[in-house]
N, CA, C, O and CB atoms as a CASP TS submission, in Angstrom:
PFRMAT TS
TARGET T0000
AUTHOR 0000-0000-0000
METHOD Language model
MODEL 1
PARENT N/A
ATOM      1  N   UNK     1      63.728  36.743 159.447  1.00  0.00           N
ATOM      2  CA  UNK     1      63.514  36.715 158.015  1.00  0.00           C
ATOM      3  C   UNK     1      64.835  36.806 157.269  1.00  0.00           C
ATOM      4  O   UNK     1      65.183  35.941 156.465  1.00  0.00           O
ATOM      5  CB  UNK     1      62.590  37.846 157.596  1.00  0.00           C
ATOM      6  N   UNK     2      65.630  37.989 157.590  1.00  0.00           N
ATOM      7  CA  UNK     2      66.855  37.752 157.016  1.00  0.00           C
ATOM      8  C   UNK     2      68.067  37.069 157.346  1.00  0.00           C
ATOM      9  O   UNK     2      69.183  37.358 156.914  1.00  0.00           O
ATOM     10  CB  UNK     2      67.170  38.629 156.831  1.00  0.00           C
ATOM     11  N   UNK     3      67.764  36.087 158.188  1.00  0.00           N
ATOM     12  CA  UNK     3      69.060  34.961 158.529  1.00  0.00           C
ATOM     13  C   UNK     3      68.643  33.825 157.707  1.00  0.00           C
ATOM     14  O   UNK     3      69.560  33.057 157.414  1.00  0.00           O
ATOM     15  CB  UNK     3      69.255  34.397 160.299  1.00  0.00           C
ATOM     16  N   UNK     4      67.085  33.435 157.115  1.00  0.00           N
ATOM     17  CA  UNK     4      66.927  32.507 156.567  1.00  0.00           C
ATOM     18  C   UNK     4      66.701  33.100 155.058  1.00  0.00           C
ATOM     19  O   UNK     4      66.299  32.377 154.147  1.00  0.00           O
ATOM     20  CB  UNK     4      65.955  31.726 157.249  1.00  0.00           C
ATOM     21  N   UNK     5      66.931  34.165 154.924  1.00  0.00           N
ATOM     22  CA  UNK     5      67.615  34.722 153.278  1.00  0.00           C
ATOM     23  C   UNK     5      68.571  34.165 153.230  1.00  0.00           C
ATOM     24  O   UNK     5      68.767  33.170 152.532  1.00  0.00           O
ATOM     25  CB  UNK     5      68.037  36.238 152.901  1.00  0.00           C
ATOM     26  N   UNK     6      69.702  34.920 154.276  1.00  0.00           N
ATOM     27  CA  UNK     6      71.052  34.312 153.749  1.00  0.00           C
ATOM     28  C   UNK     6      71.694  32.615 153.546  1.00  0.00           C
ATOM     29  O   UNK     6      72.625  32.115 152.915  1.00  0.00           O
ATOM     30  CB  UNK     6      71.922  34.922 154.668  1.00  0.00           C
ATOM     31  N   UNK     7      70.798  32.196 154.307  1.00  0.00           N
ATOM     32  CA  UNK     7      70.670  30.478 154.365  1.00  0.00           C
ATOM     33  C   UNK     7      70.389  30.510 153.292  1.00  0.00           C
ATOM     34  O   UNK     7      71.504  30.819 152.872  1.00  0.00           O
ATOM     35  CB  UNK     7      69.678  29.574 155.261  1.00  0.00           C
ATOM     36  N   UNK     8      69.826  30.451 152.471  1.00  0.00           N
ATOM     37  CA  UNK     8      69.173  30.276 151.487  1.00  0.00           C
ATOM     38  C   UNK     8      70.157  30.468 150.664  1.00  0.00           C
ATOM     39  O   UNK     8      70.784  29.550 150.134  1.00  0.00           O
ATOM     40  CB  UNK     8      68.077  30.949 151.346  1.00  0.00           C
ATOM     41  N   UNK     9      70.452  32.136 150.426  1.00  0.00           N
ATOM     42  CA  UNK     9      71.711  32.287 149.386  1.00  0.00           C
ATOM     43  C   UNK     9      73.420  31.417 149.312  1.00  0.00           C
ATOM     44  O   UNK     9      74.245  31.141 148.441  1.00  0.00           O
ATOM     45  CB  UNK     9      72.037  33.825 149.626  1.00  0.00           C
ATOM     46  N   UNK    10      73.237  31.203 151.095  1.00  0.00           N
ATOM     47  CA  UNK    10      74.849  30.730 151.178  1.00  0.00           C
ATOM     48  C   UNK    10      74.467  29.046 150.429  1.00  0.00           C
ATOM     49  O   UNK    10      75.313  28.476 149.740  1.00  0.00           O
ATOM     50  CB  UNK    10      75.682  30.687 153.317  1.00  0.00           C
ATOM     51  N   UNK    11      73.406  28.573 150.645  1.00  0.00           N
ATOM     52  CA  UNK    11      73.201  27.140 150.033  1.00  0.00           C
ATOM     53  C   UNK    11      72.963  26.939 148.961  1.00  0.00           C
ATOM     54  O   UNK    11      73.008  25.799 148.498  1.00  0.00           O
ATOM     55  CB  UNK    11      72.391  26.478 150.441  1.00  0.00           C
ATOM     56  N   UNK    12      72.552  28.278 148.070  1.00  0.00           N
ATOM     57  CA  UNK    12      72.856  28.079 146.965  1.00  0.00           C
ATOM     58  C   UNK    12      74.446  28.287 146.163  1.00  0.00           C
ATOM     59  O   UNK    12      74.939  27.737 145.178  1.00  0.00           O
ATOM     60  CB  UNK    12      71.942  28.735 146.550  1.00  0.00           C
ATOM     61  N   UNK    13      74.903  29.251 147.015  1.00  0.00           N
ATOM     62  CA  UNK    13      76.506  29.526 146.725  1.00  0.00           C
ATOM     63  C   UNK    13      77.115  28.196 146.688  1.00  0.00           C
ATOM     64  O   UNK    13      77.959  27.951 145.826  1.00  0.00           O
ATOM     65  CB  UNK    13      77.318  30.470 147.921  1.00  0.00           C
ATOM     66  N   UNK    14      76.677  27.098 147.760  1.00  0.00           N
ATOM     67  CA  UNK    14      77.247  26.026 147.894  1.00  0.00           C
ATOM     68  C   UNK    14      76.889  24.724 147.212  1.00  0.00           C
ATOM     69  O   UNK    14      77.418  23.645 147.478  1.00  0.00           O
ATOM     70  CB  UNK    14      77.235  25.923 148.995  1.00  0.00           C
ATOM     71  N   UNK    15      75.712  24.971 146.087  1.00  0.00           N
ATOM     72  CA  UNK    15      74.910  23.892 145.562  1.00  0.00           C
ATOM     73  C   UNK    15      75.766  24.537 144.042  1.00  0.00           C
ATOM     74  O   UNK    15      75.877  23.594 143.259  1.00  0.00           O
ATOM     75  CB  UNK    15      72.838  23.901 145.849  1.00  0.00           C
ATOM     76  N   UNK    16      76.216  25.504 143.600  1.00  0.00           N
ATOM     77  CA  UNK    16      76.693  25.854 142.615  1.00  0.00           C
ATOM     78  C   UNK    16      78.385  25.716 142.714  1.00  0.00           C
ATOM     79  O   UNK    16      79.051  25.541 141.693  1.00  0.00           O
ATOM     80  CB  UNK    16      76.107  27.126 142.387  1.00  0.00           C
ATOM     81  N   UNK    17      78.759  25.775 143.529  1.00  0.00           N
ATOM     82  CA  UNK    17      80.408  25.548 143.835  1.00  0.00           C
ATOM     83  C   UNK    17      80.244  23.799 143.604  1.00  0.00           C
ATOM     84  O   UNK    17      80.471  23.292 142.505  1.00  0.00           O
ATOM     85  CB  UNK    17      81.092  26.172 145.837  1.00  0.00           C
ATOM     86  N   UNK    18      79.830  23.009 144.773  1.00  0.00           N
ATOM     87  CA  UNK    18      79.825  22.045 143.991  1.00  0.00           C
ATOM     88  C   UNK    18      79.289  21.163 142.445  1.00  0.00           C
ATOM     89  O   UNK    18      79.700  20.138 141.901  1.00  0.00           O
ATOM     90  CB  UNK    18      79.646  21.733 144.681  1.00  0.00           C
ATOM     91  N   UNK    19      78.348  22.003 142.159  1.00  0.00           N
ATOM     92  CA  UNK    19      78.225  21.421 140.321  1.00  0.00           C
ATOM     93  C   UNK    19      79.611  21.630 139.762  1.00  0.00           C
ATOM     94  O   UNK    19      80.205  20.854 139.014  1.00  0.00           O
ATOM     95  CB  UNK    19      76.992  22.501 139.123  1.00  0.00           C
ATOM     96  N   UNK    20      79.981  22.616 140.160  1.00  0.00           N
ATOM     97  CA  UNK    20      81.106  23.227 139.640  1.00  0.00           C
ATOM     98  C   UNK    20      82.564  22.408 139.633  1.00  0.00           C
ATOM     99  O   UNK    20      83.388  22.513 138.724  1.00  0.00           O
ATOM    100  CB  UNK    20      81.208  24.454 140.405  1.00  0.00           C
ATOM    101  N   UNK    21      82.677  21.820 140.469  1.00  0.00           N
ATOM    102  CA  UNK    21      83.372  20.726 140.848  1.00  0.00           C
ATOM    103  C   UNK    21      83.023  19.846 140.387  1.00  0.00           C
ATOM    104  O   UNK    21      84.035  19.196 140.124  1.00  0.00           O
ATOM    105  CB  UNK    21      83.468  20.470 141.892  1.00  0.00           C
ATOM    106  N   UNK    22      82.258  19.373 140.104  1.00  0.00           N
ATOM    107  CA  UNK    22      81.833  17.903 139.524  1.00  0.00           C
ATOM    108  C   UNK    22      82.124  18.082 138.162  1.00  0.00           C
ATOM    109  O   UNK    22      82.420  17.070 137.528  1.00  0.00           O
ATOM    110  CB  UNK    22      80.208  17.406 139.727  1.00  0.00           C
ATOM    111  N   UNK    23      82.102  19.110 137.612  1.00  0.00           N
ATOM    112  CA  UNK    23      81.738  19.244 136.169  1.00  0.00           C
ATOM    113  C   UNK    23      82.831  19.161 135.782  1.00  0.00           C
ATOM    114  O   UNK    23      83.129  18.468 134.808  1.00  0.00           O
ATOM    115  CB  UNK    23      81.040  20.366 135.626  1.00  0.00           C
ATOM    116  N   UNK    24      84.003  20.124 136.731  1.00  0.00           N
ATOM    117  CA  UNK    24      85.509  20.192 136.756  1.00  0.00           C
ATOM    118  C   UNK    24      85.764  18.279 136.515  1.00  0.00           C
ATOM    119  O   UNK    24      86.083  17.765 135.442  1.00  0.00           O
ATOM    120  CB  UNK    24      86.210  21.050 138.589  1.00  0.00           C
ATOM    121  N   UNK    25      85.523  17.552 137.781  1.00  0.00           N
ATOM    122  CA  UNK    25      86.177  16.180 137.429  1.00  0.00           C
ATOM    123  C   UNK    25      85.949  15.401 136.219  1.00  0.00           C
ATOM    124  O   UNK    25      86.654  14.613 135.587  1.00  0.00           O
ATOM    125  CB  UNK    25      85.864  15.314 138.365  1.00  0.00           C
ATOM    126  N   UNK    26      84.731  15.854 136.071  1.00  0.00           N
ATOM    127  CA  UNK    26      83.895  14.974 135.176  1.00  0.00           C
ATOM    128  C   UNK    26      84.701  15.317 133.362  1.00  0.00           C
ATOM    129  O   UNK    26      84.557  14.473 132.478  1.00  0.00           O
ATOM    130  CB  UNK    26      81.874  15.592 135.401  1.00  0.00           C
ATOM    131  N   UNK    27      85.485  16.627 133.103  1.00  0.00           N
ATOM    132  CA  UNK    27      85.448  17.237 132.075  1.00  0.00           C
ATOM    133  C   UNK    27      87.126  16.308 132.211  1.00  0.00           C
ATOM    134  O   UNK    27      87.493  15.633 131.249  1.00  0.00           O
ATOM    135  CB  UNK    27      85.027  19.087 131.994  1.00  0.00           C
ATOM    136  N   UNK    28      87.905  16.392 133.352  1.00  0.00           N
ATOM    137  CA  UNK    28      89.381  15.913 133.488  1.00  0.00           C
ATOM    138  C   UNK    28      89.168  14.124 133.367  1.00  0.00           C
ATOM    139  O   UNK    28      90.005  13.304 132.989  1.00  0.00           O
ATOM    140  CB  UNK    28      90.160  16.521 135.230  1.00  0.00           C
ATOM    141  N   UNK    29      87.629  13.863 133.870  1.00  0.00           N
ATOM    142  CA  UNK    29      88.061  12.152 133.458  1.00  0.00           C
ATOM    143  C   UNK    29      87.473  11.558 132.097  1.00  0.00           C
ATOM    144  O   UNK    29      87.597  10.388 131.738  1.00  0.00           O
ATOM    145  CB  UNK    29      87.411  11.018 134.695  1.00  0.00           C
ATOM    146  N   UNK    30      86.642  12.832 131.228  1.00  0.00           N
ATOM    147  CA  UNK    30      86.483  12.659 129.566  1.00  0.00           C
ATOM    148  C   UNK    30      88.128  12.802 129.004  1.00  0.00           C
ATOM    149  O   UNK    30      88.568  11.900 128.292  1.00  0.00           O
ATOM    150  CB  UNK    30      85.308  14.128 128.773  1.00  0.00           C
ATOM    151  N   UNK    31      88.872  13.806 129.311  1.00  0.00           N
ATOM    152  CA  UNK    31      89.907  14.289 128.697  1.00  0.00           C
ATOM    153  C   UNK    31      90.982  12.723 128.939  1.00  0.00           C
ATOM    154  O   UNK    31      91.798  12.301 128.119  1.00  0.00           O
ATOM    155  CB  UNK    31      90.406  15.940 129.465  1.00  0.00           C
ATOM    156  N   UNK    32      90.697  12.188 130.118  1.00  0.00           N
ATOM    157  CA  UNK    32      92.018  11.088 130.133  1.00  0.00           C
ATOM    158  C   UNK    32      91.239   9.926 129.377  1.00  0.00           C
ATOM    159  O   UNK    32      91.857   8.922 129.023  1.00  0.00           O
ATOM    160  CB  UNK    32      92.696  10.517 131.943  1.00  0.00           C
ATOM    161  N   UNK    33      89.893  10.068 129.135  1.00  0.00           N
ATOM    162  CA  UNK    33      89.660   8.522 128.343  1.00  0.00           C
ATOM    163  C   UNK    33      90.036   8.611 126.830  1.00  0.00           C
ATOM    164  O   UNK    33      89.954   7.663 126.049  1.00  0.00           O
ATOM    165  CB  UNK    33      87.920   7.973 128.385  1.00  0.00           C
ATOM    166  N   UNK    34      90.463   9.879 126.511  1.00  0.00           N
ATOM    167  CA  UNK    34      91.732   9.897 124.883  1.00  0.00           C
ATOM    168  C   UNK    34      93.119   9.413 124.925  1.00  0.00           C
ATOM    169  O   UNK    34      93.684   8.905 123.956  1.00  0.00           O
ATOM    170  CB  UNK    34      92.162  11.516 124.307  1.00  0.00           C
ATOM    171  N   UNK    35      93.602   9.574 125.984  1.00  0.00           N
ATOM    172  CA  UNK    35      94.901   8.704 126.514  1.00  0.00           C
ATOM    173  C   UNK    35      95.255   7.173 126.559  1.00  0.00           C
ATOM    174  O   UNK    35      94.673   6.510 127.417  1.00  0.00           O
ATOM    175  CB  UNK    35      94.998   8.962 127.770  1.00  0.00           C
ATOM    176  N   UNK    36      96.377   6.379 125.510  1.00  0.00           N
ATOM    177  CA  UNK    36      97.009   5.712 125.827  1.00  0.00           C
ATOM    178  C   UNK    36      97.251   5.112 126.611  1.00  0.00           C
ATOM    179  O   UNK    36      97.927   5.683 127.466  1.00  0.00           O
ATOM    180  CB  UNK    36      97.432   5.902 125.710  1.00  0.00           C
ATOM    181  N   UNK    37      96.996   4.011 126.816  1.00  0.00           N
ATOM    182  CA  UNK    37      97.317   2.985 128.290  1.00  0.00           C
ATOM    183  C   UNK    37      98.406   2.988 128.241  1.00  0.00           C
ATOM    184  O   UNK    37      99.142   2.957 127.255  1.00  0.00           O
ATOM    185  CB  UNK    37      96.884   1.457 128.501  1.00  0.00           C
ATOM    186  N   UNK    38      98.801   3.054 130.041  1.00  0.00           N
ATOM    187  CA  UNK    38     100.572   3.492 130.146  1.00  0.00           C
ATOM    188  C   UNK    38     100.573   1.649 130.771  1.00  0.00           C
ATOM    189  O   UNK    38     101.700   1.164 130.866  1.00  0.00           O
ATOM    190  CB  UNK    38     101.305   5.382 131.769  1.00  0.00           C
ATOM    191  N   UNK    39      99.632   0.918 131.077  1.00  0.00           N
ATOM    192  CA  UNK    39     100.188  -0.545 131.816  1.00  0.00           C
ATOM    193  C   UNK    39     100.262  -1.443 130.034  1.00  0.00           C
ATOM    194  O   UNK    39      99.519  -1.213 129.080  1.00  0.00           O
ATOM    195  CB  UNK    39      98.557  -1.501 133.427  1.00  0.00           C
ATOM    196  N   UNK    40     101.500  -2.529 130.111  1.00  0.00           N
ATOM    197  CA  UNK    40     102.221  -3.130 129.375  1.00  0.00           C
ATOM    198  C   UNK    40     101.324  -4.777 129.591  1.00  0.00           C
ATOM    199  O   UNK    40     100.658  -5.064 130.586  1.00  0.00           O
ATOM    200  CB  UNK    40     103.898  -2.874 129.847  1.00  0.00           C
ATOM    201  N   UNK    41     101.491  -5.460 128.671  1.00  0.00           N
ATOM    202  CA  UNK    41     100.955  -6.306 128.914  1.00  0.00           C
ATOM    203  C   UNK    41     102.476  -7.117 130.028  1.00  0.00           C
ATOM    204  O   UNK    41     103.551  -7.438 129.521  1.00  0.00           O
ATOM    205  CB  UNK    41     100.263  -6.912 127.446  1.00  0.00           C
ATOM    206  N   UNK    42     102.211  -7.247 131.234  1.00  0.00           N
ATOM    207  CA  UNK    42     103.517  -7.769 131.645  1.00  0.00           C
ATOM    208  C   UNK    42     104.651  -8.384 131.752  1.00  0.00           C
ATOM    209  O   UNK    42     105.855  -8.128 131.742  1.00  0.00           O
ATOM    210  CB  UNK    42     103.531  -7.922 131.944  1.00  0.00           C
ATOM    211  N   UNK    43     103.527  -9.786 131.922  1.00  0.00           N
ATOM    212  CA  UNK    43     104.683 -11.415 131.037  1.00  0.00           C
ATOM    213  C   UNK    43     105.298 -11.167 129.878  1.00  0.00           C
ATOM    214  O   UNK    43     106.196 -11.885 129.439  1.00  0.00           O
ATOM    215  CB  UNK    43     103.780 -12.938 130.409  1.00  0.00           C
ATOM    216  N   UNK    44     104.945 -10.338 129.417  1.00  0.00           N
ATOM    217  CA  UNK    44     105.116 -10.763 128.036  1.00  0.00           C
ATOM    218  C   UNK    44     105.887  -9.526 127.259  1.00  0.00           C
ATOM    219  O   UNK    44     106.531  -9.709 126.226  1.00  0.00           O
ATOM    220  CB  UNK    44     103.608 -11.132 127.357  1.00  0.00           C
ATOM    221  N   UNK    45     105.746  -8.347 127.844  1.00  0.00           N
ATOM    222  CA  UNK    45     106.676  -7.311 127.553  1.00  0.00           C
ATOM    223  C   UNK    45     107.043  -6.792 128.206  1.00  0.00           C
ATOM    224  O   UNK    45     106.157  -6.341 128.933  1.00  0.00           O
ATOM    225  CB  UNK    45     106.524  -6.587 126.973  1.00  0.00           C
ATOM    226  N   UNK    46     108.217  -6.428 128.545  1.00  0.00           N
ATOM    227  CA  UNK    46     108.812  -5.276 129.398  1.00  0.00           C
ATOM    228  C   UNK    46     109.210  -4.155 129.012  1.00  0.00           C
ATOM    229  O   UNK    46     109.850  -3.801 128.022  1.00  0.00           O
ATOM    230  CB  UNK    46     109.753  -5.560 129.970  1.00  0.00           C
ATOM    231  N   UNK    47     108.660  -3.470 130.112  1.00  0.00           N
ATOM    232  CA  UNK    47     108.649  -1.856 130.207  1.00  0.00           C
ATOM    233  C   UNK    47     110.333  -1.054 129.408  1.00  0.00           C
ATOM    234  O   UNK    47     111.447  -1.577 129.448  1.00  0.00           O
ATOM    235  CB  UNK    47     108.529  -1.461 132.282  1.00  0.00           C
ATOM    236  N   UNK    48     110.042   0.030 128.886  1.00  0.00           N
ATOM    237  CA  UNK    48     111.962   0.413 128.629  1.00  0.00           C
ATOM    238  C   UNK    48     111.699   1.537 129.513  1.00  0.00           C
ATOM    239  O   UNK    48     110.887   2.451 129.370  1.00  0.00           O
ATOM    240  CB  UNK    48     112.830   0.972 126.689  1.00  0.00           C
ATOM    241  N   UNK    49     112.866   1.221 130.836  1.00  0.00           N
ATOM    242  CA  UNK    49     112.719   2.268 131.635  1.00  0.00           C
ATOM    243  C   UNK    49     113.873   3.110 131.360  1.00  0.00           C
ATOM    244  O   UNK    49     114.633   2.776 130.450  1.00  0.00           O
ATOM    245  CB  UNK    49     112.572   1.894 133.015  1.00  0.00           C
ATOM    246  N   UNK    50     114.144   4.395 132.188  1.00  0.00           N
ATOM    247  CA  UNK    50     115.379   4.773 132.096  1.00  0.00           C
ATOM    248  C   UNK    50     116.088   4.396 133.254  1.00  0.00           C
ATOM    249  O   UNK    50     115.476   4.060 134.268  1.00  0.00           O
ATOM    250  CB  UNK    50     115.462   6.064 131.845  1.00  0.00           C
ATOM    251  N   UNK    51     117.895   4.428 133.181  1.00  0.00           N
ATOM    252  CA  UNK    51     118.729   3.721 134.617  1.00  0.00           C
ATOM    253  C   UNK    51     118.454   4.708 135.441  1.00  0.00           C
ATOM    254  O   UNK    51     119.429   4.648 136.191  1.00  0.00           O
ATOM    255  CB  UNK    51     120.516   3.416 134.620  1.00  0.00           C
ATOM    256  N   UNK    52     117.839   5.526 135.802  1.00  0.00           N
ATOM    257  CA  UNK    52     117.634   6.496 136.894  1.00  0.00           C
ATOM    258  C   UNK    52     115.921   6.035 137.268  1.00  0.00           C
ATOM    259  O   UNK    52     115.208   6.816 137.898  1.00  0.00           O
ATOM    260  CB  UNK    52     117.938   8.343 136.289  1.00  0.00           C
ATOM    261  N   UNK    53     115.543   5.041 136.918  1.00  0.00           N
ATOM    262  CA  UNK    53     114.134   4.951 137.927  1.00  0.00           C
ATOM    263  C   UNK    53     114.412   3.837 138.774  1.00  0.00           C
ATOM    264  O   UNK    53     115.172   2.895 138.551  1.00  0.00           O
ATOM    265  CB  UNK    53     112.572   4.642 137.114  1.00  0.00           C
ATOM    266  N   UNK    54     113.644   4.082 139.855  1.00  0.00           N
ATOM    267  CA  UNK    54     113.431   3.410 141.298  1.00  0.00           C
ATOM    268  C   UNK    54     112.487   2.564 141.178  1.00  0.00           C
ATOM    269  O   UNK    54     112.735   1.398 141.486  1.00  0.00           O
ATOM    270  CB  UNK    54     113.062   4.295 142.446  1.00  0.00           C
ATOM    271  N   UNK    55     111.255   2.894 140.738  1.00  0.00           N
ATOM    272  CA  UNK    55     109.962   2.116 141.029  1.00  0.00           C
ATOM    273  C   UNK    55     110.124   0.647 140.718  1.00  0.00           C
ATOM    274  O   UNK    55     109.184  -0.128 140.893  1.00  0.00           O
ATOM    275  CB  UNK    55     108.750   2.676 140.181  1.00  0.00           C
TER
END
């Protein structure tokens, strides 16, 4: 009886950790759809980088 308590509780520990997570991504990929597109239209403009980038 009490090994399938704790089943019970640990799967809910684990059905609430992940909402929890989701809610986390879900709240970080509302926050970036207020953000500025960082890609340039290409042909047609170029980027102003600084002389210290690689990419």
């Amino acid at each position: 009886m009490f090994p399938m308590l704790t089943g019970f509780i640990s799967y809910g520990q684990q059905t609430i950790r992940a909402a929890r997570y989701i809610g986390q991504s879900f709240i970080i990929t509302l926050s970036h759809t207020n953000h500025l597109p960082i890609m340039i239209h290409y042909p047609y403009e170029k980027a102003i980088t600084s002389e210290y980038f690689w990419g």
